[in-house]
PLY file of the C-alpha trace (Angstrom):
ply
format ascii 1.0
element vertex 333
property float x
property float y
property float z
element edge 332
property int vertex1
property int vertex2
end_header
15.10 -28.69 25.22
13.12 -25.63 23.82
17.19 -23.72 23.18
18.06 -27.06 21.55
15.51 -27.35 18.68
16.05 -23.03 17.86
19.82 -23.59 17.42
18.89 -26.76 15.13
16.39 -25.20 13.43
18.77 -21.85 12.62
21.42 -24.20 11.39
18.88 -25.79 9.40
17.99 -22.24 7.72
21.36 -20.95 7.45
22.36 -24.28 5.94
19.74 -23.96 3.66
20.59 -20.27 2.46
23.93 -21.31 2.17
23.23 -23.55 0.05
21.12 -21.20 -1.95
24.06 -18.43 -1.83
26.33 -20.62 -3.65
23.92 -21.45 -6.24
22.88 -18.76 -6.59
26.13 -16.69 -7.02
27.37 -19.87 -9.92
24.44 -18.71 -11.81
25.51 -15.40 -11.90
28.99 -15.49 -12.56
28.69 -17.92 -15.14
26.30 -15.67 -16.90
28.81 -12.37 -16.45
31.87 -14.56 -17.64
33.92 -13.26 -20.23
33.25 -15.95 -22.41
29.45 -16.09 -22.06
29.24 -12.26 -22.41
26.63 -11.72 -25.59
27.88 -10.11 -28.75
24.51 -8.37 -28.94
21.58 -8.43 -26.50
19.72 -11.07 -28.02
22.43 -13.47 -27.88
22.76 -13.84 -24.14
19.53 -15.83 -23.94
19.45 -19.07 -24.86
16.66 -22.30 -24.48
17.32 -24.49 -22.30
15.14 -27.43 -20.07
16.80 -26.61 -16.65
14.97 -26.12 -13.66
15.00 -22.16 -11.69
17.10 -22.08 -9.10
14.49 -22.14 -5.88
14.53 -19.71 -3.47
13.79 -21.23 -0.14
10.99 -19.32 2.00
11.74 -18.72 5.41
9.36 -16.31 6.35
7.24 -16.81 9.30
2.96 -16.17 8.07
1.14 -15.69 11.32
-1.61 -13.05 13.08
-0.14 -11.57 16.43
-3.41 -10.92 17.81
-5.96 -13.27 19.21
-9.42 -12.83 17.70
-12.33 -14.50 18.64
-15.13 -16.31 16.00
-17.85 -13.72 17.92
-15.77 -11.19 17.66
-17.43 -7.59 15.89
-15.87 -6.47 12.37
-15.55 -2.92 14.66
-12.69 -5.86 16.40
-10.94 -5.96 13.25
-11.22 -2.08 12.13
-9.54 -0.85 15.89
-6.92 -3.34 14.90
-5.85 -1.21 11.90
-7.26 2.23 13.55
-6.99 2.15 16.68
-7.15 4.72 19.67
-3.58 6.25 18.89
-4.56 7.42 15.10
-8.27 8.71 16.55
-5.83 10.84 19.25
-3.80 12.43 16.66
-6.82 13.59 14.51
-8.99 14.94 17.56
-5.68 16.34 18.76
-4.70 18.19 15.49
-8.43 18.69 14.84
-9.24 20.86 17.96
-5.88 22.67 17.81
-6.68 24.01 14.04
-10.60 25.19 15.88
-8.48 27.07 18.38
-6.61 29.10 15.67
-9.38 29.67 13.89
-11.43 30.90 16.81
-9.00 32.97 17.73
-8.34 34.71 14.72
-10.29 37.39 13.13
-11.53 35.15 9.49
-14.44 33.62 11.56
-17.65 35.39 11.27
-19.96 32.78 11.60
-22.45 31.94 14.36
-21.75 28.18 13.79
-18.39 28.28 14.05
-18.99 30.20 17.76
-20.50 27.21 19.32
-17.77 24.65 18.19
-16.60 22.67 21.41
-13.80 20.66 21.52
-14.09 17.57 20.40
-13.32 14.25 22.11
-11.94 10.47 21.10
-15.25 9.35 21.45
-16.68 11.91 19.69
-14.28 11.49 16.59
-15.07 7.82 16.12
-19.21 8.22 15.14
-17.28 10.91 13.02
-15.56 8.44 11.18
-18.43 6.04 11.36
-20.76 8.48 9.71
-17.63 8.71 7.04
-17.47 5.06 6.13
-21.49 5.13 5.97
-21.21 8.08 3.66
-19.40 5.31 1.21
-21.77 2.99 1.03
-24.63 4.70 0.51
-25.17 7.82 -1.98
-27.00 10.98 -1.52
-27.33 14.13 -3.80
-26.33 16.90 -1.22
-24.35 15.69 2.03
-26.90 17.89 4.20
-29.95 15.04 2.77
-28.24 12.13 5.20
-30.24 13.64 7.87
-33.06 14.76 5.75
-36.53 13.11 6.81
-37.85 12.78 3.78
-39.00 9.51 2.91
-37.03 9.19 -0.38
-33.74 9.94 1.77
-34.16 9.21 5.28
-31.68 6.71 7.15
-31.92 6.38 10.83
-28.10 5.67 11.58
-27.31 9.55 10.77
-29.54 11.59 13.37
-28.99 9.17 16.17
-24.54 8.89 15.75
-24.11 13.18 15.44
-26.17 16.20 14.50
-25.61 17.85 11.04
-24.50 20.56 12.33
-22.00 19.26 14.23
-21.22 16.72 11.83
-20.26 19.50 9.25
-18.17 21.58 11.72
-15.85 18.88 12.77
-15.29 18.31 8.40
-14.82 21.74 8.52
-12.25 21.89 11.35
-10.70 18.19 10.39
-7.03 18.01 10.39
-4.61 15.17 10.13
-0.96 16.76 10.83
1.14 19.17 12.19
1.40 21.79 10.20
4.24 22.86 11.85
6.43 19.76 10.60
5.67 20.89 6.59
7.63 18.85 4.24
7.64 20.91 0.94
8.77 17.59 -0.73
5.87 15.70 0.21
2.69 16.20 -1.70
0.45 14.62 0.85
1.63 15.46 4.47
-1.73 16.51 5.27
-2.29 12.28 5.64
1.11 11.03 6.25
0.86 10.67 9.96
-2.63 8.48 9.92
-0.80 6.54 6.77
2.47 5.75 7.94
0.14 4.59 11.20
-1.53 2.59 9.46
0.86 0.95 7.38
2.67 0.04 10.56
-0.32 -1.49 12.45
-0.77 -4.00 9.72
3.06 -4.76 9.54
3.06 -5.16 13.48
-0.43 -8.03 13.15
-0.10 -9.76 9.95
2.35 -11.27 7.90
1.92 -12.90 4.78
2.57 -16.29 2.97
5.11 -16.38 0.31
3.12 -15.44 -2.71
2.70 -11.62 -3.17
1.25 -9.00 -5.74
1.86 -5.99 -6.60
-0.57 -3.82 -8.89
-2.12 -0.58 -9.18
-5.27 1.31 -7.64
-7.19 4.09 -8.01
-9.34 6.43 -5.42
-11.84 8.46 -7.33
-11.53 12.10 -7.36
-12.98 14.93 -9.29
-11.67 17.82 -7.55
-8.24 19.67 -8.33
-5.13 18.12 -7.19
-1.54 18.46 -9.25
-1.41 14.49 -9.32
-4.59 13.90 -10.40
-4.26 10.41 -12.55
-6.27 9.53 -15.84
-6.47 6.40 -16.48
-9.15 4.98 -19.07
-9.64 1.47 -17.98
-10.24 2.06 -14.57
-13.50 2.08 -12.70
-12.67 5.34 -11.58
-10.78 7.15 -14.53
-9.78 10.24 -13.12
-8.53 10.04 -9.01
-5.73 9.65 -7.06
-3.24 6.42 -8.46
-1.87 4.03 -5.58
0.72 1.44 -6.05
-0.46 -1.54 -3.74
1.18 -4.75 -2.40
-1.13 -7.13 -1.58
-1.50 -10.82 -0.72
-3.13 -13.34 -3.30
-6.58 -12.46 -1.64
-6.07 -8.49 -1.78
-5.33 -7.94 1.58
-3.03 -4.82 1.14
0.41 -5.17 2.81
1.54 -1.19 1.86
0.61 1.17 -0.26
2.32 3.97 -2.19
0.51 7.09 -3.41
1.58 8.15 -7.04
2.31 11.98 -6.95
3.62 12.28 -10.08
7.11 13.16 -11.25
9.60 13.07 -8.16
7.09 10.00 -5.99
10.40 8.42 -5.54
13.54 10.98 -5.48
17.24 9.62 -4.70
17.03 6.68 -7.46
19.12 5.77 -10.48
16.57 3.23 -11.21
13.15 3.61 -13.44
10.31 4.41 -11.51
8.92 0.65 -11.61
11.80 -0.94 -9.92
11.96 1.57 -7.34
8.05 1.10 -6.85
8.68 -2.64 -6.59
11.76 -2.53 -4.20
9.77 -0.04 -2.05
6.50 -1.74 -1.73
9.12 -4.86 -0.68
11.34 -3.10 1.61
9.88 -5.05 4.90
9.82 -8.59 2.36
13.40 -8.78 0.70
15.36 -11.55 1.89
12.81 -13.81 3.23
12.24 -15.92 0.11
8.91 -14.53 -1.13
7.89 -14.60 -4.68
6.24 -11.57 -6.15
3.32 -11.04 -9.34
3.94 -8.52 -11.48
2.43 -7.40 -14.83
4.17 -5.56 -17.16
4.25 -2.26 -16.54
7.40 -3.37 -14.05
8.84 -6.23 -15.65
13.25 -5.84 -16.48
15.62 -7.58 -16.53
18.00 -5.45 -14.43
14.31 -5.73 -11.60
14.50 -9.42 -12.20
18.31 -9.95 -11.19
17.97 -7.29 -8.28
15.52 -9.32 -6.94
17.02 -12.86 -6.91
20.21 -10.90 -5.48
17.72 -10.42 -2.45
16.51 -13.54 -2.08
13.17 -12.75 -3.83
11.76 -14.58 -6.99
9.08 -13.19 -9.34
7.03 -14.01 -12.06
5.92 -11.66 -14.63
4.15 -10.80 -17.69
7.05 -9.28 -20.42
6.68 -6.39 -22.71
9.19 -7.83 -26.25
9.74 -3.66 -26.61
11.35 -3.56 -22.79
15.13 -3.02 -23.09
16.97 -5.96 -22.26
13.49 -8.30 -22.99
14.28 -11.09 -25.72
13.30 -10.12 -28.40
12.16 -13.97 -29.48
9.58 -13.48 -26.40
7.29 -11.91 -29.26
7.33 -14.65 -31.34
6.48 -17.24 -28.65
3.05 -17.72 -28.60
1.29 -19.40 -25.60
-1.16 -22.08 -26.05
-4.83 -21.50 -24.30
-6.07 -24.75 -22.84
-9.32 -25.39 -23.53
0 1
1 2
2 3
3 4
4 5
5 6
6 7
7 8
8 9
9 10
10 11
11 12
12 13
13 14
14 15
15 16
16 17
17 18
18 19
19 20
20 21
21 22
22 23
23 24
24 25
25 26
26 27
27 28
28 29
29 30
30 31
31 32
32 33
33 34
34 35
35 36
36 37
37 38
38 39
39 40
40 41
41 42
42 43
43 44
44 45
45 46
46 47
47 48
48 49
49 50
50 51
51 52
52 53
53 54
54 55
55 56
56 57
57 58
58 59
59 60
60 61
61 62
62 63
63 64
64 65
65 66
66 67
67 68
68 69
69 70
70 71
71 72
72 73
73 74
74 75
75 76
76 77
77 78
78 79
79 80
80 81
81 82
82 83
83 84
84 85
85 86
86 87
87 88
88 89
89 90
90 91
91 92
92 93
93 94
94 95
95 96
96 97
97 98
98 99
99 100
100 101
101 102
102 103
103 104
104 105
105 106
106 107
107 108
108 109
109 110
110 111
111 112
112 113
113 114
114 115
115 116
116 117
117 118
118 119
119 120
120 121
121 122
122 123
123 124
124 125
125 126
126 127
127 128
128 129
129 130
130 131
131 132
132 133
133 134
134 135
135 136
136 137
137 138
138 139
139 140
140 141
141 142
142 143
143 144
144 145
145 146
146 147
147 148
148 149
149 150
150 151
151 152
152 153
153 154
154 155
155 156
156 157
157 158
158 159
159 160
160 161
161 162
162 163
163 164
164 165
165 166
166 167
167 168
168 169
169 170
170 171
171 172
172 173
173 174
174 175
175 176
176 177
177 178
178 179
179 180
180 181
181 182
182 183
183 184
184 185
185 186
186 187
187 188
188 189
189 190
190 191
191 192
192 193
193 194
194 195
195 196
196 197
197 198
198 199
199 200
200 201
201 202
202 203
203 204
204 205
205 206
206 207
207 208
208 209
209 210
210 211
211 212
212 213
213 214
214 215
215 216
216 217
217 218
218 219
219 220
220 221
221 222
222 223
223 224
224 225
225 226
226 227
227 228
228 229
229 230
230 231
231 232
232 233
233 234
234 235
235 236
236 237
237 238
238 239
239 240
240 241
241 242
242 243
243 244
244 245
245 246
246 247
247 248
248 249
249 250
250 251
251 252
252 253
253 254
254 255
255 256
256 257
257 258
258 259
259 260
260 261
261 262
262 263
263 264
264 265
265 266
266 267
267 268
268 269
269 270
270 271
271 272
272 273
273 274
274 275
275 276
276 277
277 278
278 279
279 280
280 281
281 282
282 283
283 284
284 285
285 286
286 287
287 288
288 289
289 290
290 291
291 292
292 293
293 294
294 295
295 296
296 297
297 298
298 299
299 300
300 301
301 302
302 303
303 304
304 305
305 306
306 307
307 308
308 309
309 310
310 311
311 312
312 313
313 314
314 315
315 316
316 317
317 318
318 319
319 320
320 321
321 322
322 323
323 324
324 325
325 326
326 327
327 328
328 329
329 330
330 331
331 332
């Protein structure tokens, strides 16, 4: 009974994206027909009152994992970070100690006493990390300061200062050994791509995604350093970010600057787009864009894979109508 309803539900979806092929490829060879081909760019658009073609969803939204109403928000972070991520950065962490132990740059007393450190170990390390963003202090050294103007209990009891400030100054993220010279940030790729892939494997998303951009303060020197005036944080680290309609991010791409995405004949925002999509295309999803990625060209690569989207238009975009300027949409009241 159970192999009965699958097959009649996959001929019911491959009916129905048959159906949408064929549409969807009369649309597009009408509009590439000699005879409809535009004597200059303005003239291939035209009013009209018909309906978009729709793009049928067949994506499946669902959580893989089983979590319970008491369950901790810890529950939810060792979802995303779990045990394998902590392993790779206590691993790398207490391999970079060794060399530096070893070798003859270490003169202090401190650095002497380091023991190796353990899973357990690295988690209040991380704890003591997230704390750090939620609550300011002057000097990082004042989180364990008893002063009354400074003290917080959580600090002294997770890890000691010391200790505390020679794991950050052992901390490591990758192997070295695998340097990419093309990739700006290798030093977090592992514990990213980790990530990324632990929210792929649990969630998946209704139809409706957005893509937009993001920025991580920073203030220190980095060769990709963004400005960017209208930000919160003007000067940090730019992220390209595909979310669902309640910001839950999907994947993430870190801006690098000139090269982020080498190997394309496209402009950078379509290859953003189609990147931040590459686990999406083909299911029938429809994506939000503003206009800092809106084309033509995007727009038709996109309904070639099964993908709608609906965007915000720039009238000085090549290939943009240039009667899109002159439109002017009415605010309800």
């Amino acid at each position: 009974m159970c192999s009965s309803s699958v097959d009649f539900n996959n001929a019911a979806e491959n009916e129905v994206l048959s159906n949408f092929e064929t549409e969807s490829n009369e649309l597009l060879s009408t509009q590439n027909s000699p005879r409809n081909s535009p004597t200059s760019q303005d003239d291939f658009w035209t009013d009209t009152e018909e309906d978009p073609v729709s793009i049928p969803f067949i994506g499946n939204p669902r959580i893989t994992t089983n979590l319970q109403p008491s369950g901790l928000p810890i529950d939810c972070f060792n979802l995303f970070f779990d045990d394998s991520i902590f392993e790779i950065i206590y691993h790398e962490t207490n391999k970079r100690a060794t060399a530096i132990l070893q070798s003859q740059k270490t003169r202090s007393k401190r650095d002497k006493l380091w023991k190796n450190i353990t899973v357990n170990e690295m988690k209040r390390f991380i704890g003591i990390c997230c704390l750090s963003g939620t609550i300011v202090f002057p000097l990082l050294a004042k989180q364990w300061s008893k002063h009354p103007l400074y003290f917080h209990p959580v600090f002294g009891r997770t890890m000691s200062r010391n200790r505390f400030q020679m794991i950050l100054k052992m901390l490591k993220f990758a192997n070295h050994d695998d340097f990419d010279p093309t990739d700006k940030i290798f030093k977090i790729r592992p514990i990213l791509n980790k990530i990324l892939q632990n929210i792929k494997t649990i969630f998946y998303p209704d139809k409706n995604l957005f893509i937009d951009e993001a920025m991580i303060g920073w203030q220190g020197l980095l060769s990709f350093r963004q400005y960017i005036a209208n930000k919160s944080h003007k000067c940090g680290i730019k992220l390209y970010e595909l979310t669902t309609y309640d910001g839950f991010i999907l994947n993430i791409l870190v801006y690098t600057g000139r090269g982020t995405l080498q190997g394309n004949n496209t402009s950078l925002a379509e290859s953003v787009v189609k990147t931040l999509l590459t686990d999406y295309l083909g299911k029938g999803h429809t994506v939000y864009l503003d206009n800092f990625y809106t084309s033509v060209p995007l727009a038709e690569a996109l309904f070639k894979e099964k993908t709608g989207c609906v965007e915000t238009l720039r009238e000085n975009r090549r290939g943009n109508p240039k009667r899109c300027g002159e439109k002017k949409i009415k605010k309800e009241k």
